[in-house]
C-alpha positions as CSV (number, residue, x, y, z in Angstrom):
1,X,0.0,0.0,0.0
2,X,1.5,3.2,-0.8
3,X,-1.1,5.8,1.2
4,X,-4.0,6.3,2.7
5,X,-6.5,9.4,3.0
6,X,-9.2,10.4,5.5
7,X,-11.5,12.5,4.9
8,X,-12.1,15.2,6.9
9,X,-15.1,16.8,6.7
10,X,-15.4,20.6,5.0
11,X,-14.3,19.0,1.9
12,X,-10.6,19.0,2.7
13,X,-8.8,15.1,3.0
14,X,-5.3,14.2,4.2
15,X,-3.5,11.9,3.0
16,X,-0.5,10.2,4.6
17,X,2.3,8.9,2.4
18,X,3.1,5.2,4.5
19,X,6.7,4.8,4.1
20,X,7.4,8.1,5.6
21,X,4.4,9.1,7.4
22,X,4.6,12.9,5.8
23,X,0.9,14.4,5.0
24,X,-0.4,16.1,2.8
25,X,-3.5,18.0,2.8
26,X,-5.9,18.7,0.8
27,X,-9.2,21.3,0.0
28,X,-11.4,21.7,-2.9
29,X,-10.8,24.6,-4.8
30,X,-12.4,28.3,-4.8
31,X,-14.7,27.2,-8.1
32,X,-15.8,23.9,-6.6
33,X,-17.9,25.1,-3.2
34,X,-14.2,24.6,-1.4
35,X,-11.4,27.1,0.7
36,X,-8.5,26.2,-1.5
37,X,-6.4,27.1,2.0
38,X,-4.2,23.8,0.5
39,X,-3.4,22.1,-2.7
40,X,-6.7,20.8,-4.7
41,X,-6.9,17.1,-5.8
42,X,-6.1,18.2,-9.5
43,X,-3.8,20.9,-8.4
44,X,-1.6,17.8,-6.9
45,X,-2.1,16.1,-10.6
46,X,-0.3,19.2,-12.2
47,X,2.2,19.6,-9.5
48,X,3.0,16.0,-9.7
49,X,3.8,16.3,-13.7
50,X,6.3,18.7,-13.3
51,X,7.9,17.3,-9.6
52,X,8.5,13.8,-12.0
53,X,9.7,15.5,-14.7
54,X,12.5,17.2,-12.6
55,X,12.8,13.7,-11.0
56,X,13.8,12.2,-14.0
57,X,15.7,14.7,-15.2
58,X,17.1,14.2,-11.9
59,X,18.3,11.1,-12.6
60,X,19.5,11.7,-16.1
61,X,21.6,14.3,-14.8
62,X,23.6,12.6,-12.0
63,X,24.1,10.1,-14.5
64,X,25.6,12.3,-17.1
65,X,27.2,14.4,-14.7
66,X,25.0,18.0,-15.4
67,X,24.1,19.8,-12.8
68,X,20.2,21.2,-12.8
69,X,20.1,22.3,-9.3
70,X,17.7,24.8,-8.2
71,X,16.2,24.0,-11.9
72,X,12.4,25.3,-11.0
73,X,8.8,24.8,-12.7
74,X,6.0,27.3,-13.0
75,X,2.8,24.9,-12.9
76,X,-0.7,26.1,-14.5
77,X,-3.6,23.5,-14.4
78,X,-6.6,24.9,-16.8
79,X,-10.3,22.8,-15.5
80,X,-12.3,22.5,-18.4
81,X,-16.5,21.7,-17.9
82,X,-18.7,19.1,-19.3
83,X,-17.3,17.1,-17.5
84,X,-14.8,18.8,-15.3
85,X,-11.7,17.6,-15.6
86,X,-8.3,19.2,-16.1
87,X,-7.7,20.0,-19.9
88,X,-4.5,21.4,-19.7
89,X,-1.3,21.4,-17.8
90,X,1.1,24.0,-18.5
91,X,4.9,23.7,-17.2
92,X,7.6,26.0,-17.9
93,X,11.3,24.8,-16.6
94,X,13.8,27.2,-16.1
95,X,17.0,25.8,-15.8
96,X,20.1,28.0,-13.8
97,X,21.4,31.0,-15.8
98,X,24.5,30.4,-14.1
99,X,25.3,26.7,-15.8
100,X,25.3,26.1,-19.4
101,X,24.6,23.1,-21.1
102,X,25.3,21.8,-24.4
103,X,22.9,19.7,-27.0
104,X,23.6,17.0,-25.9
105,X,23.1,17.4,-22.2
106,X,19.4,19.4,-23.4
107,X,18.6,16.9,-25.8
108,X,18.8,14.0,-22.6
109,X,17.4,16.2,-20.1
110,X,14.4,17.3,-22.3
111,X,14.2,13.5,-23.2
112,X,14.1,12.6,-19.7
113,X,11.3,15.1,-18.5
114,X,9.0,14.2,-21.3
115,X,9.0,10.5,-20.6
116,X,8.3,10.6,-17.1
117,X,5.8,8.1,-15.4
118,X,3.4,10.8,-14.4
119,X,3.5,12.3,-18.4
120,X,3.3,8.9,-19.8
121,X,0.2,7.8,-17.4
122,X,-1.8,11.0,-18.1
123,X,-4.3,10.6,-20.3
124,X,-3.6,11.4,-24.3
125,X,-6.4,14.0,-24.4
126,X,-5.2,16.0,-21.7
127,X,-3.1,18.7,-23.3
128,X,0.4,18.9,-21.6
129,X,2.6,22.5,-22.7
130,X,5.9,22.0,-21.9
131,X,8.3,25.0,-22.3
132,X,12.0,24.9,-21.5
133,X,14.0,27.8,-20.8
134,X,17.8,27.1,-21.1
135,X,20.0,29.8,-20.2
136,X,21.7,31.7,-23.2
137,X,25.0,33.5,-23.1
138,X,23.6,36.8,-22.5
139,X,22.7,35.3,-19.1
140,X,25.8,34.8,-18.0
């Protein structure tokens, strides 16, 4: 078993991750009759795409040795009715200006971010924008 979630009344749940016993919690949004005081359901969905895809590249990079820390994503989840569901996920990745990186290393880190588990298990209909911002020389 990997978690378990309660709910809690007020239409906010918390979940508890069972390996490390960390929580999260969670409300329905503004639009749906909820607080959003925490992360929504489907805002976890987004977040989740773009926390795998800097997994991954994660892993690519300590294999290659490249160095992506402090890499960070900008997240935008668009609900779309009829029925609601998310329709898009947006994620921009904006990797230091203070490294550089050359073809290669982008070519394996973009490769690596786009075939994620969390990319590859979303469904083909909902539209993922993935933008990455490499630094150019004018940065440095």
């Amino acid at each position: 078993m990997t978690s378990t979630v309660v709910y809690k009344g007020d239409l906010r749940t918390e979940a508890t991750h069972l390996l490390s016993n960390t929580l999260i919690e969670t409300d329905a949004p503004l639009d749906n009759n909820g607080k959003g005081e925490r992360f929504s359901p489907t805002d976890l969905v987004a977040t989740a795409l773009a926390s795998c895809m800097c997994t991954l590249m994660g892993i690519a990079a300590r294999t290659h040795d490249i160095n992506i820390d402090g890499t960070h994503c900008e997240v935008e989840k668009i609900m779309v009715p009829n029925p609601r569901r998310i329709g898009e996920i947006k994620v921009n990745l904006h990797f230091p200006k203070t490294q550089s990186y050359s073809e290669k290393e982008i070519q394996i880190l973009e490769k690596a971010a786009l075939t994620c588990p969390v990319f590859e298990s979303l469904h083909p209909d909902l539209k993922k924008s993935v933008s990455f911002f490499w630094p150019t020389l004018q940065d440095a």
